[in-house]
C-alpha positions as CSV (number, residue, x, y, z in Angstrom):
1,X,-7.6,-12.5,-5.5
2,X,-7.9,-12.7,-1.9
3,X,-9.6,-15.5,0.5
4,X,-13.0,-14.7,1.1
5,X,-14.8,-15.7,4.3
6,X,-18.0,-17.1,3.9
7,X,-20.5,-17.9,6.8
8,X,-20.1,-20.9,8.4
9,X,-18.7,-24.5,7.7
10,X,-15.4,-26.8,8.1
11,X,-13.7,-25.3,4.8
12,X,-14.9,-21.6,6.0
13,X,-13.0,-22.1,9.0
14,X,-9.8,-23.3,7.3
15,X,-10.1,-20.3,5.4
16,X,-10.1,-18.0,8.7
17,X,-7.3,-20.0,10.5
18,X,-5.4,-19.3,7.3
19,X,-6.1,-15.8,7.1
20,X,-5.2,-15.0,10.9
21,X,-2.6,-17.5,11.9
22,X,-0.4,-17.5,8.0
23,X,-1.2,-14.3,6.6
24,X,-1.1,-12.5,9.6
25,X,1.3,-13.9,12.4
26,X,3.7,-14.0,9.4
27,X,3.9,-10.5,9.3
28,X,4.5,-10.5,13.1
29,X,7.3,-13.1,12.7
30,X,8.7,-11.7,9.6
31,X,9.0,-8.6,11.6
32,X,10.6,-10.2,14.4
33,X,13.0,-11.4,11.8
34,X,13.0,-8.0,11.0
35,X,14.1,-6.4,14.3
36,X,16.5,-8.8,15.2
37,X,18.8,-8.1,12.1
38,X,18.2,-4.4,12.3
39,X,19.7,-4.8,16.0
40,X,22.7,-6.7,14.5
41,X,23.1,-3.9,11.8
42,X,23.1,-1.3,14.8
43,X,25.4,-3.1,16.6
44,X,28.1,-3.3,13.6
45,X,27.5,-0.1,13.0
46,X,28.2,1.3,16.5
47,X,31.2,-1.6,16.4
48,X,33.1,-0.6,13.5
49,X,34.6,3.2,14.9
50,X,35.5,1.1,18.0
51,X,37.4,-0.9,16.1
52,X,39.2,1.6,13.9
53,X,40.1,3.7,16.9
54,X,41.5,0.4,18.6
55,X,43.9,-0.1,15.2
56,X,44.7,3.8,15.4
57,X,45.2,3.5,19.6
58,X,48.1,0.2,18.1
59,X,49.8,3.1,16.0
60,X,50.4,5.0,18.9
61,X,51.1,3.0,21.4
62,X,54.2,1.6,18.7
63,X,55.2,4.9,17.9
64,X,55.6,5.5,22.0
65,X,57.6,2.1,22.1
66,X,59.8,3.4,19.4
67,X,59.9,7.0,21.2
68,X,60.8,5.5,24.2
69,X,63.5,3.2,22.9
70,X,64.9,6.1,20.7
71,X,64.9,8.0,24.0
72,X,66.8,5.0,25.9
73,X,69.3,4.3,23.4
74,X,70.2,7.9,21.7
75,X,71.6,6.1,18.6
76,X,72.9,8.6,16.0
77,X,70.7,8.6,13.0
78,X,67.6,6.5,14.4
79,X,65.6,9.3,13.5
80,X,65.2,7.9,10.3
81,X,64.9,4.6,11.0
82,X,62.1,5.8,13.6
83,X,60.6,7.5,10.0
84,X,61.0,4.3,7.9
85,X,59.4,2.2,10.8
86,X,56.6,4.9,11.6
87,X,55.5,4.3,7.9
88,X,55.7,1.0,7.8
89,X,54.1,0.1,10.5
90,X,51.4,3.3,9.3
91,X,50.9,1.7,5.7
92,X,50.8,-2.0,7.2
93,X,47.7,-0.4,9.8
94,X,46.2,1.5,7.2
95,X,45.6,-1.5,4.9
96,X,44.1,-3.4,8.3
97,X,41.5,-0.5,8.8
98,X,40.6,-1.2,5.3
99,X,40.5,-4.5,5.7
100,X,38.2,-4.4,8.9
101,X,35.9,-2.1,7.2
102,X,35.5,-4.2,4.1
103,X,34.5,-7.2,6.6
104,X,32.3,-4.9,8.6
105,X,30.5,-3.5,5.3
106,X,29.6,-7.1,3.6
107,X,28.3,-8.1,6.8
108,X,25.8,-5.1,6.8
109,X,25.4,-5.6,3.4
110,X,23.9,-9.1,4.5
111,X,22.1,-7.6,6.7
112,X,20.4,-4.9,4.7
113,X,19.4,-7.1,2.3
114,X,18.1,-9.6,4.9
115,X,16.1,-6.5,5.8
116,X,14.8,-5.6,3.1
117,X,13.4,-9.2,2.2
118,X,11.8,-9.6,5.9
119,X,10.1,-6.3,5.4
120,X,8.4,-7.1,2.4
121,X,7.7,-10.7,3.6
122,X,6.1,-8.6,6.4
123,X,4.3,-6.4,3.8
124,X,3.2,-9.3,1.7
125,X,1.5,-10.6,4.5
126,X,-0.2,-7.6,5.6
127,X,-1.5,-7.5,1.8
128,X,-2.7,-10.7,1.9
129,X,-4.6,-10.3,5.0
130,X,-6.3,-7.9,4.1
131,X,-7.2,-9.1,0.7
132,X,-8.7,-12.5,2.3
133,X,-11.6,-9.7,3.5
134,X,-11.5,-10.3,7.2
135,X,-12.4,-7.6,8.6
136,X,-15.5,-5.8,8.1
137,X,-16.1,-3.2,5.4
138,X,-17.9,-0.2,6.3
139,X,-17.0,1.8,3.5
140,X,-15.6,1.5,-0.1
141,X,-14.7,3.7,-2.5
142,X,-13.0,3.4,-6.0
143,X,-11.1,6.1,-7.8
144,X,-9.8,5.6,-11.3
145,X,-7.9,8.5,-13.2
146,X,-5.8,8.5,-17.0
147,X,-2.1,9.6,-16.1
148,X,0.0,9.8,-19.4
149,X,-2.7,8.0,-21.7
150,X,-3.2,5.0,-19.2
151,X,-6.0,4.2,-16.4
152,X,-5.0,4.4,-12.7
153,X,-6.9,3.2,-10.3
154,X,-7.3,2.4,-6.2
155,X,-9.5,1.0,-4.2
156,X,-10.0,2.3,-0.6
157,X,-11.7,0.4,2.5
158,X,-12.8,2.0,5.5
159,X,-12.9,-1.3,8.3
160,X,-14.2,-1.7,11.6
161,X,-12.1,-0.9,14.6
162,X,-10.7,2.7,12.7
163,X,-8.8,0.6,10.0
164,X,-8.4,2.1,7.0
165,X,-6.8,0.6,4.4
166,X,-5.8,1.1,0.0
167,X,-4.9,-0.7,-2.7
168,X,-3.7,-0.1,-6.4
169,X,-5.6,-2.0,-8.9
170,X,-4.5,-3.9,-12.4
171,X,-7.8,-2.2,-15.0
172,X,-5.8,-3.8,-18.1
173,X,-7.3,-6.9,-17.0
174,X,-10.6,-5.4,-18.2
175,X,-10.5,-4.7,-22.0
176,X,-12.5,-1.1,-21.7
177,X,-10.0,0.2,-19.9
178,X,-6.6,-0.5,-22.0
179,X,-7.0,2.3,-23.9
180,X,-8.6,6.2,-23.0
181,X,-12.4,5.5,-23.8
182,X,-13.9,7.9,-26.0
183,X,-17.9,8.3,-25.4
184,X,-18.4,7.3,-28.8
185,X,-17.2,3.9,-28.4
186,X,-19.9,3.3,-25.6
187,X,-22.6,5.6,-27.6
188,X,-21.7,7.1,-30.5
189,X,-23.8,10.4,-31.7
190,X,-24.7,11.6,-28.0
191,X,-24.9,15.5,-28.0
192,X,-26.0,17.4,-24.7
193,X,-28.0,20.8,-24.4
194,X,-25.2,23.5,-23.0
195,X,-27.1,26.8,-23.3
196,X,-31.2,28.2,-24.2
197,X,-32.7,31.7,-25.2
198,X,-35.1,32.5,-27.2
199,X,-34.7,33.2,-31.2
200,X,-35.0,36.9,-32.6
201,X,-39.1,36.7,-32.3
202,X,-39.0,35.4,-28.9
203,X,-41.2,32.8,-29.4
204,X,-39.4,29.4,-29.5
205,X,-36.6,28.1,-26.9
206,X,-33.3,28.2,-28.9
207,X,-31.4,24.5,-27.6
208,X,-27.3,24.8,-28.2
209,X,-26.0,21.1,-28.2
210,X,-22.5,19.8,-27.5
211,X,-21.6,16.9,-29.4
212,X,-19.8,14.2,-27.0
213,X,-18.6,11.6,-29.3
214,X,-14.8,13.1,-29.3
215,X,-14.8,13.6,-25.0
216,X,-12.7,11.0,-23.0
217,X,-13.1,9.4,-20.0
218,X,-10.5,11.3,-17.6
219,X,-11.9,10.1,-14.5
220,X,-13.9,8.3,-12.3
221,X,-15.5,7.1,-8.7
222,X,-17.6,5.1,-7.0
223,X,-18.4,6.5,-3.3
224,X,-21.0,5.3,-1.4
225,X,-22.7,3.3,-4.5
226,X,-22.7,6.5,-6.4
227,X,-20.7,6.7,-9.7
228,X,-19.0,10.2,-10.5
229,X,-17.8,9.9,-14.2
230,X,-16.1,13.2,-15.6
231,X,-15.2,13.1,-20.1
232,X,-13.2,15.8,-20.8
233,X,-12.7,17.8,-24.4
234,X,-9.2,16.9,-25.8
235,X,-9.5,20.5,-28.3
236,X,-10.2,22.9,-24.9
237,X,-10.5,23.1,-21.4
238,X,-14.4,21.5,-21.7
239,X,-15.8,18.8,-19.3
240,X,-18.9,17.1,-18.8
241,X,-19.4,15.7,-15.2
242,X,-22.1,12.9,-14.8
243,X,-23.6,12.0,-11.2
244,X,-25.2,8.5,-10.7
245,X,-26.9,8.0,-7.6
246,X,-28.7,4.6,-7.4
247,X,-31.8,4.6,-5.2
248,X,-33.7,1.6,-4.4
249,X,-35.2,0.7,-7.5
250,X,-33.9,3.2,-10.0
251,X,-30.8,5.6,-11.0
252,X,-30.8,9.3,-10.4
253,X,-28.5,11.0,-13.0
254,X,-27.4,15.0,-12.9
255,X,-25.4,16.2,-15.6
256,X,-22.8,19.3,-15.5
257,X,-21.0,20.9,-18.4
258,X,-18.3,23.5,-17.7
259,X,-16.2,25.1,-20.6
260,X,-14.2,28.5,-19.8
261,X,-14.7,28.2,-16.0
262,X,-18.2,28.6,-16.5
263,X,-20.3,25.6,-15.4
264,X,-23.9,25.0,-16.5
265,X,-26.1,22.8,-14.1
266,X,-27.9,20.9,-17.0
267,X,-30.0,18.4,-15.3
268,X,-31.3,21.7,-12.9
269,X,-32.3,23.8,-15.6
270,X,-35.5,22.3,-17.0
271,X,-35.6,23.9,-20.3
272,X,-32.2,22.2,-20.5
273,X,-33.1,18.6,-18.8
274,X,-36.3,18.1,-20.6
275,X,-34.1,17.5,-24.0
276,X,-31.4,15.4,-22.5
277,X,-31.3,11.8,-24.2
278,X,-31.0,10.0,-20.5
279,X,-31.5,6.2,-22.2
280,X,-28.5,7.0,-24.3
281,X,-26.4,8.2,-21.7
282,X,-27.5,5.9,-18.7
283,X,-26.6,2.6,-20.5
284,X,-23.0,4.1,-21.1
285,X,-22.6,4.9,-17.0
286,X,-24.2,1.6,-16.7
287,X,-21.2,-0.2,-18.3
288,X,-18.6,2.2,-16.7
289,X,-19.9,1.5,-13.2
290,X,-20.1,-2.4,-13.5
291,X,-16.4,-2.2,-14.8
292,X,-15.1,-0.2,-12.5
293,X,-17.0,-2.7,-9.9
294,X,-15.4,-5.5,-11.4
295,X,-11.6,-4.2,-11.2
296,X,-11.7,-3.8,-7.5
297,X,-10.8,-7.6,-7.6
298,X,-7.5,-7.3,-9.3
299,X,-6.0,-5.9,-6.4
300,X,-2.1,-5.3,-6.8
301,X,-0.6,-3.5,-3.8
302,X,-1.2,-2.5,-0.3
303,X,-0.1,1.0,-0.6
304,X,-1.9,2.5,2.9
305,X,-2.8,0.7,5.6
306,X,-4.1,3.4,8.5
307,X,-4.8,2.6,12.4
308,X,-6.5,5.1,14.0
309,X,-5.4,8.4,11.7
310,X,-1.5,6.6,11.8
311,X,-0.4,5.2,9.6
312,X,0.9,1.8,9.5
313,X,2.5,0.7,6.4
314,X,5.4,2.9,6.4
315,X,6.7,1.9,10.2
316,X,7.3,-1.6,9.5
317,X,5.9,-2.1,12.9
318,X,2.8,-4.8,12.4
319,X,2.7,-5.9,16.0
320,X,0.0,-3.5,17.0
321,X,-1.8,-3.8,14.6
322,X,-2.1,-7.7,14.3
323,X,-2.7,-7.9,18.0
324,X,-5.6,-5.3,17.3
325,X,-6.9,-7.3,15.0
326,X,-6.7,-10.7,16.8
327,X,-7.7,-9.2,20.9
328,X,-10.7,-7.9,17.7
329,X,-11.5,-11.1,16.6
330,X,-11.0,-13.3,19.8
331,X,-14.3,-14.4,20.2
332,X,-14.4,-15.8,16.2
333,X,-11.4,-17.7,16.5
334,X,-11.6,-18.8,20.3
335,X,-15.0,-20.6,18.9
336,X,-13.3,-21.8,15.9
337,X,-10.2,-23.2,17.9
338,X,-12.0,-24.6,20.6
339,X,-15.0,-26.4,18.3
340,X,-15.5,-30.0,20.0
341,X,-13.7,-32.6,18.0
342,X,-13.0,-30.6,15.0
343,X,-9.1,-29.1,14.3
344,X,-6.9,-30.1,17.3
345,X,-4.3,-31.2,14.7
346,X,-4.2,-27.6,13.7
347,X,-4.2,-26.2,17.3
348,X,-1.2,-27.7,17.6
349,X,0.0,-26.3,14.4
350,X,-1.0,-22.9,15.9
351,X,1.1,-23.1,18.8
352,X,4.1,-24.1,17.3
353,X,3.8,-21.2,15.0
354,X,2.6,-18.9,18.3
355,X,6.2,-19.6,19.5
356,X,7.6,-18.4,16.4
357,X,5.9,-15.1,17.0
358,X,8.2,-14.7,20.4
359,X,6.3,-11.8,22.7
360,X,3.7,-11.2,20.5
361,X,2.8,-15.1,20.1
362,X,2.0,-14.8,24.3
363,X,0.7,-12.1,24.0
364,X,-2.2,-13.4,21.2
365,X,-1.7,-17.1,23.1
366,X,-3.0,-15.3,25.9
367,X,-5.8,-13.7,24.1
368,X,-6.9,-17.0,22.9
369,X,-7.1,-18.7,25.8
370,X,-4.0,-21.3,24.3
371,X,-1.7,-23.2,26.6
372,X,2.0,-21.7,25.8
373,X,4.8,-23.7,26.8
């Protein structure tokens, strides 16, 4: 669902110029959009007690006028005239201090809600940056788990430049995963050996099977290319853990069964291993790891994005990051920008949307080695 950067060529470059200078400078101007109406929201804030104590400094200063005049004049019986008055004017006050703070709270209303569609714009952005696949992988792993009868799953990139980075993926976009998979609808009639002895002569190896029709898939990764698959008992506390490790030119599978907090290492025990049924049980992995492979495409949210052990997301602060990532990539896009005869109309495109960027837009207009007016 994201861009993907090929190689070379015009369209490849489009693709790049789109990631960099839509995806990510929007985030940086988003949050500018961001900053400015949280510093308008600060300011109201701090405002509105001002304002208040300026109505409540009114109500004494007429109370003193009236003080002052009762003081001057000594008329018999002002006193409760100087009541009726006080409470007037106190009632009249106390409706404008409503009043002011009714104004006050729909315009930070306005603003909070400006907020909070600036910071996911900002968000969005991010998200689709990072699913256009610019930056380098150096490391992905997939996680999926069954949470209340339904498959969770994330993918997590480890990028150059200490960038880490995770997203939740859709698996109901893939049939085998819309329901909890029982190992008998991959392979139906797989048992595994759980225990040996010898019978009462002691001459023969006595095999104790597990059927593993009934066990459910209750979790799964992919690290490193290898698959960890775990199918768990629904009737106890049994599990059977299967390791895939995929070598150059075949698959390495271990097999562990633990019941009881007791765990049996099956593919170390050779009396064990030498009855295992791999074909039957390698062809079902087979299926679950090109599945899981294929959901890390249906990326739905950003929900980490880490810079050097911090993490980013959270903050709502981009600008590091995306002038990281561009002082990072310089050298791609300077060549791209500066390619004889090939773009100018979009440098100029660039720099108009540099100067909606403010600071930051200098600051990668710099970087870049682009004239800013």
């Amino acid at each position: 669902m994201g861009i993907r950067i090929e190689a070379s060529g015009k369209n490849d470059n489009t693709k790049i110029i789109r990631a960099y200078f839509q995806y990510l400078l929007d985030s940086v101007i988003s949050q500018n959009e961001y900053d400015g109406l949280k510093a308008s929201l600060d300011n109201l804030k701090a405002a509105l007690p001002l304002e208040l104590a300026d109505i409540d400094k009114l109500m004494i200063n007429i109370s003193k006028v009236i003080d002052d005049f009762k003081s001057a004049k000594n008329y018999k019986g002002f006193n409760e005239t100087e009541k009726e008055i006080n409470d007037f004017v106190r009632a009249s006050l106390d409706k404008l201090k409503k009043k002011v703070s009714d104004e006050f709270k729909v315009k930070m209303d306005e603003l909070e809600t400006g907020m909070s569609s600036a910071r996911m714009n900002s968000t969005k952005n991010i998200q689709a940056f990072l699913s256009s696949d610019s930056l380098k992988v150096l490391d992905m792993s997939i996680n999926l788990k069954l949470v209340e009868g339904v498959y969770d799953s994330t993918v997590k990139y480890i990028a150059e430049g200490g960038i880490e980075y995770e997203f939740s993926l859709n698996t109901r976009t893939l049939e085998i995963f819309k329901e909890p998979i029982k190992f008998a609808s991959l392979e139906k009639g797989v048992k595994i050996p759980v225990s040996s002895g010898s019978n009462w002569v002691g001459k023969e190896t006595q095999i104790d099977y597990e059927k593993i029709d009934r066990y459910y898939l209750s979790s799964a990764s992919i690290s490193k290319g290898n698959l960890f698959v775990v199918f768990s008992d629904p009737d106890s506390d049994g599990k059977v853990t299967f390791v895939m490790s995929r070598g150059n030119d075949s698959a390495f599978l271990s097999i562990e069964y633990s019941i009881d907090k007791k765990t049996v290492d099956i593919t170390g025990n050779s009396a064990l291993s030498s009855t295992v049924e791999m074909d039957r049980i390698q062809d079902p992995l087979d299926r679950i790891y090109g599945s899981i492979m294929e959901v890390e495409a249906n990326k739905m949210k950003l929900i980490h994005l880490v810079d050097n052990g911090n993490e980013v997301l959270d903050s709502v602060n981009f600008k590091p990051f995306a002038l990281k990532v561009f002082d990072m990539k310089k050298d791609l896009l300077k060549g791209i920008i500066n390619k004889p005869g090939d773009g100018k109309e979009e440098v100029v495109n660039i720099k108009e949307r540099l100067g909606l960027a403010g600071d930051a837009g200098k600051e990668i207009a710099n970087l870049l080695g682009i004239a800013y007016d």
